[in-house]
C-alpha positions in Angstrom: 10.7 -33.2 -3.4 12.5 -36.8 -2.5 14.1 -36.5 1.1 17.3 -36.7 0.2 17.1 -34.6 -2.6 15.5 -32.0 0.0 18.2 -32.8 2.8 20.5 -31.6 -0.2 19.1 -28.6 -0.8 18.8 -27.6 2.7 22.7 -28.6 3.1 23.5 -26.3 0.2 21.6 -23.2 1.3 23.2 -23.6 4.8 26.3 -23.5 3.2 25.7 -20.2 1.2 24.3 -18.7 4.5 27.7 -19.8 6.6 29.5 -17.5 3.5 27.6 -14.5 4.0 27.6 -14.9 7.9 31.3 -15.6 8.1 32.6 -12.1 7.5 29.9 -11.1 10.4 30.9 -13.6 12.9 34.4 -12.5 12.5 33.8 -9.2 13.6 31.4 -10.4 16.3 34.5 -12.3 17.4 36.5 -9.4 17.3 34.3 -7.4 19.8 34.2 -10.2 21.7 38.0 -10.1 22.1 37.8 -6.7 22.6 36.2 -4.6 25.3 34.2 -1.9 22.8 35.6 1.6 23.9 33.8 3.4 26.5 30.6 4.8 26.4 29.5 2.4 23.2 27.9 -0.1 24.9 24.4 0.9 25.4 22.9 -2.4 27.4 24.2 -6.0 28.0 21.6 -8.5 26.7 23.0 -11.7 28.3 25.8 -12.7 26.1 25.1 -10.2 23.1 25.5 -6.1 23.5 23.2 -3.2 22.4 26.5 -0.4 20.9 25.4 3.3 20.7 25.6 2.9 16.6 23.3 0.5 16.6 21.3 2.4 19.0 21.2 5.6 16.6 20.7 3.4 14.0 17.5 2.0 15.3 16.0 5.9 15.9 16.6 6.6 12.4 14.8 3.4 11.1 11.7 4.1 13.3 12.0 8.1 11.8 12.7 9.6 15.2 13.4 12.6 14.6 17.5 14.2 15.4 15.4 16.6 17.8 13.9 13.6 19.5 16.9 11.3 19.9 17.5 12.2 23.8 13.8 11.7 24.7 13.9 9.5 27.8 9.9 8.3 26.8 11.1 7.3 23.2 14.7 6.1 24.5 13.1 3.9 26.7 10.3 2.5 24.4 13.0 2.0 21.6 15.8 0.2 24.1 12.7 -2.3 25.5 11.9 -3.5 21.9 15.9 -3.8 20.9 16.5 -5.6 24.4 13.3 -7.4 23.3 14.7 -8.4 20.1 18.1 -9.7 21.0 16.5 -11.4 23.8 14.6 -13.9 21.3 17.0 -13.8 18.9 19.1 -15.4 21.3 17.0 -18.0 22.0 16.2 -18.7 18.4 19.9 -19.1 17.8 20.2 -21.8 20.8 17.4 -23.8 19.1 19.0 -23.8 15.9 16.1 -22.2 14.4 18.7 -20.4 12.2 19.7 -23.7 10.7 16.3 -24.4 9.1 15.5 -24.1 5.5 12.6 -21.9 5.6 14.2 -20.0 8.1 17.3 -19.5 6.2 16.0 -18.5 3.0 13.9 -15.7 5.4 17.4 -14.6 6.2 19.0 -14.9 2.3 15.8 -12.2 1.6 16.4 -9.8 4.0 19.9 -9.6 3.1 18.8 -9.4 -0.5 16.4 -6.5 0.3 18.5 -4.6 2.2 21.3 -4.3 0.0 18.9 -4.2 -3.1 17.5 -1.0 -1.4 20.8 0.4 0.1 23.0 0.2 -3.4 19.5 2.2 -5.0 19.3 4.8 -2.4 23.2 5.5 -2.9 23.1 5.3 -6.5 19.8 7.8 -6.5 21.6 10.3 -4.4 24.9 10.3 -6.2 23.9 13.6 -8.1 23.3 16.6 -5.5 19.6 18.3 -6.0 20.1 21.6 -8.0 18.6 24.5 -6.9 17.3 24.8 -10.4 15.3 21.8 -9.9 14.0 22.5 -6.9 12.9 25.7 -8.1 11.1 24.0 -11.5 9.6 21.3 -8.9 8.0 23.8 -7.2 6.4 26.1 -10.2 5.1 22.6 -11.5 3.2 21.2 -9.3 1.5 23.9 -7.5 -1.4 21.7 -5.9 1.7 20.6 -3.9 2.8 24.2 -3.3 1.9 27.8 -3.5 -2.4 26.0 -4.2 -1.8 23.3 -1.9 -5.5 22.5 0.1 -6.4 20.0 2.3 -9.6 18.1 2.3 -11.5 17.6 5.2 -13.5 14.3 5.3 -15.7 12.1 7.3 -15.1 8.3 6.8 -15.2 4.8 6.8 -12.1 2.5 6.7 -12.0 -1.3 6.9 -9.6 -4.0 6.3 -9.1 -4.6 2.7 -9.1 -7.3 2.7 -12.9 -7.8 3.8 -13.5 -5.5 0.8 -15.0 -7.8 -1.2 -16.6 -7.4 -4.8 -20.1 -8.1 -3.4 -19.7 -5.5 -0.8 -17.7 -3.2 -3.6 -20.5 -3.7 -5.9 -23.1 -2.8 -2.9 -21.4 0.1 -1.7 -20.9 1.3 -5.5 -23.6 3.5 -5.7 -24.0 4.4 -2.2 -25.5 8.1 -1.8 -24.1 8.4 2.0 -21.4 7.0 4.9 -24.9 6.0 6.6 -26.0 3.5 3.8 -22.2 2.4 3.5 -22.3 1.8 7.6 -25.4 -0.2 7.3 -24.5 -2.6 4.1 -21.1 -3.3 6.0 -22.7 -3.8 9.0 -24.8 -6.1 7.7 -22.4 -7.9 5.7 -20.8 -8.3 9.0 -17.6 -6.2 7.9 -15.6 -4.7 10.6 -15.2 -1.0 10.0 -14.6 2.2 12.0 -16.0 5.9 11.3 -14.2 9.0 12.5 -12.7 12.6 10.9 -10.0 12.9 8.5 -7.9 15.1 6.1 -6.4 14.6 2.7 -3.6 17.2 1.3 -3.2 17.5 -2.5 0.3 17.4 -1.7 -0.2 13.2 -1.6 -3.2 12.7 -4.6 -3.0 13.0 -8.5 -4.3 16.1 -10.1 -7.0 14.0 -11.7 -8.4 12.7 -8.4 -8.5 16.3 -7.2 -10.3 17.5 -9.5 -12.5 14.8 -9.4 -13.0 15.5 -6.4 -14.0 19.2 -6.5 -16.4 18.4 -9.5 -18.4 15.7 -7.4 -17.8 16.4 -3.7 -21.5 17.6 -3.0 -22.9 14.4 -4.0 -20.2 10.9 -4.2 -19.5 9.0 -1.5 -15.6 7.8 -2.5 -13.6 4.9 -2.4 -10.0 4.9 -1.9 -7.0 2.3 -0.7 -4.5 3.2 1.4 -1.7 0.2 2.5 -4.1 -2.8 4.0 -7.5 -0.9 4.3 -10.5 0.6 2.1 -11.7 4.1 3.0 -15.1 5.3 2.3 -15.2 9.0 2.5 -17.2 12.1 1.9 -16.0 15.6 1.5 -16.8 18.1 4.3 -15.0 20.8 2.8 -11.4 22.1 1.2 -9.5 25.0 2.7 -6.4 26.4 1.1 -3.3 25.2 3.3 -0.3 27.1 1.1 3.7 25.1 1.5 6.2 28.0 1.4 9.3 29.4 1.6 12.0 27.0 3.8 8.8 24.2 4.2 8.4 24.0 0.4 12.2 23.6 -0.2 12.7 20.7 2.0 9.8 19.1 0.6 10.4 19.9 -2.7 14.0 18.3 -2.2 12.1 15.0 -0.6 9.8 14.5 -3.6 12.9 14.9 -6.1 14.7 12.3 -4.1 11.5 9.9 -4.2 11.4 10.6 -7.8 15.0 10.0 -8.6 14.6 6.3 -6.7 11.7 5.2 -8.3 13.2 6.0 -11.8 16.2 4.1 -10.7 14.4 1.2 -9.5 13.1 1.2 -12.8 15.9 1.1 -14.8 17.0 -1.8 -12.4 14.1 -3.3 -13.2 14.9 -2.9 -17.0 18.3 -3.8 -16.7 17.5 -6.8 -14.6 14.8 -8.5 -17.3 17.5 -8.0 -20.1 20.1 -10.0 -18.2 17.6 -12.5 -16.8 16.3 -16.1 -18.8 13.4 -17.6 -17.1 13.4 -21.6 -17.7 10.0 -24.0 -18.5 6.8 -22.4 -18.3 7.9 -19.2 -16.0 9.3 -17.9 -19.8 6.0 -17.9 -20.9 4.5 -16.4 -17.9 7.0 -13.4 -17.9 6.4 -13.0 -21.5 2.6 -12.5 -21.0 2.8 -9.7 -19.4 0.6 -11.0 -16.6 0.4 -8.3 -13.3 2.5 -9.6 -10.1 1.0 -10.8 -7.8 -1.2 -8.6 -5.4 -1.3 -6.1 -7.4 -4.7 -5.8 -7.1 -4.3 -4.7 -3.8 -1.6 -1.9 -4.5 -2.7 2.0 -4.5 
């Protein structure tokens, strides 16, 4: 892009930014006019504050639990990363990092994410969870439930992205986590080896039973977030989710279920209204994956 064309741009985006800022500066200015009433201020991080709101606010994003809040070892881990936070934030605001392009369209995302996700979330939860459904929930997926078991496993996980086809293709047919250990180790593949446990509560009835049919013999492969795991079965013991436990789960997976069908019709909703210009038309029309989804679960 020409210079000025890009100095353009950039002077445009910083304007769209100033917009959504403005109505957050003004209430910045408020407090600042305004001593915040006592006991809100949490800590004084040289010219900005830490409020008890955003303090409580911070717990619940890290999922601390309500029972937890008042821990003084969680307290004080949480308070040094906020005070850590504000700290640079500070400092990237006095070198005008918030002024740069990249930067700023960084900013216009997160915005766009968070109110993406909050306006779902509402909208999912505008219709209370019947104790009908919660019941039905329950009797259909009893691997969840009243049959719930947990497998027991010994395994091998590495970074993903080191997973690659060669070393897929090697490991394949592997007949033990020993003959895995020593094709990554000689591939030169980091990887660790230790215990672990899968519930049915978090797998597909297919993979289950896949699972039981073949857990005397297959070494398997699965992905979970930026790693591969290797595992193989040491056994599967019944673990059974009653009474109040199964309830409050049961109400968690029908809230899960409720915002990934609205996300969906989002989704749907959002390609209807949309026209993509040149050759992004055609590359929407072909159906082609995203991106990365080769790496998703």
């Amino acid at each position: 892009m020409p210079k000025r064309a890009w100095n353009h741009a950039s002077a445009r985006l910083a304007r769209m930014v100033v917009l959504f800022a403005l109505p957050a500066l003004a209430l910045a200015a408020c407090k600042n006019d305004k001593p915040v009433a006592g006991g809100q201020v949490v800590a004084h991080v040289g010219d900005q504050v830490i409020t008890a709101p955003e303090l409580d606010a911070e717990l619940r994003l890290v999922n601390v639990p309500p029972e937890k809040a008042k821990d003084p070892v969680l307290l004080r881990q949480v308070l040094s990363e906020m005070v850590t936070r504000k700290h640079l934030e500070q400092q990237a605001l006095n070198a005008k990092l918030d002024r740069e392009p990249g930067i700023l369209l960084e900013l216009l995302r997160a915005r766009s994410q968070v109110l993406a996700s909050a306006y779902a979330a509402r909208t999912a939860a505008a219709k209370a969870i019947t104790q009908a459904e919660v019941d039905k929930y329950i009797s259909n997926n009893p691997l969840k439930f009243e049959q719930r078991q947990v497998v027991t496993t010994d395994q091998i996980t590495l970074p993903i992205a080191a997973n690659s086809p060669s070393v897929a293709d090697t490991n394949k047919n592997a007949a033990s986590l020993e003959e895995v250990d020593q094709n990554l180790t000689a591939a030169g593949i980091s990887h660790g080896r230790a215990g672990g446990a899968i519930s049915t509560s978090d797998i597909p009835q297919d993979f289950y039973d896949l699972i039981q049919s073949k857990k005397d013999t297959t070494v398997f492969f699965v992905r979970s977030g930026n790693n591969g795991i290797y595992f193989k079965v040491k056994a599967i013991e019944p673990a059974p989710l009653k009474g109040d436990a199964a309830q409050t789960a049961a109400r968690l997976y029908l809230r899960a279920d409720r915002l990934k069908a609205e996300m969906g019709l989002a989704s749907m909703s959002a390609t209807m209204e949309t026209k993509f210009e040149g050759g992004y038309a055609e590359i929407m029309k072909s159906g082609a994956p995203p991106l990365g989804a080769d790496l998703q679960n």
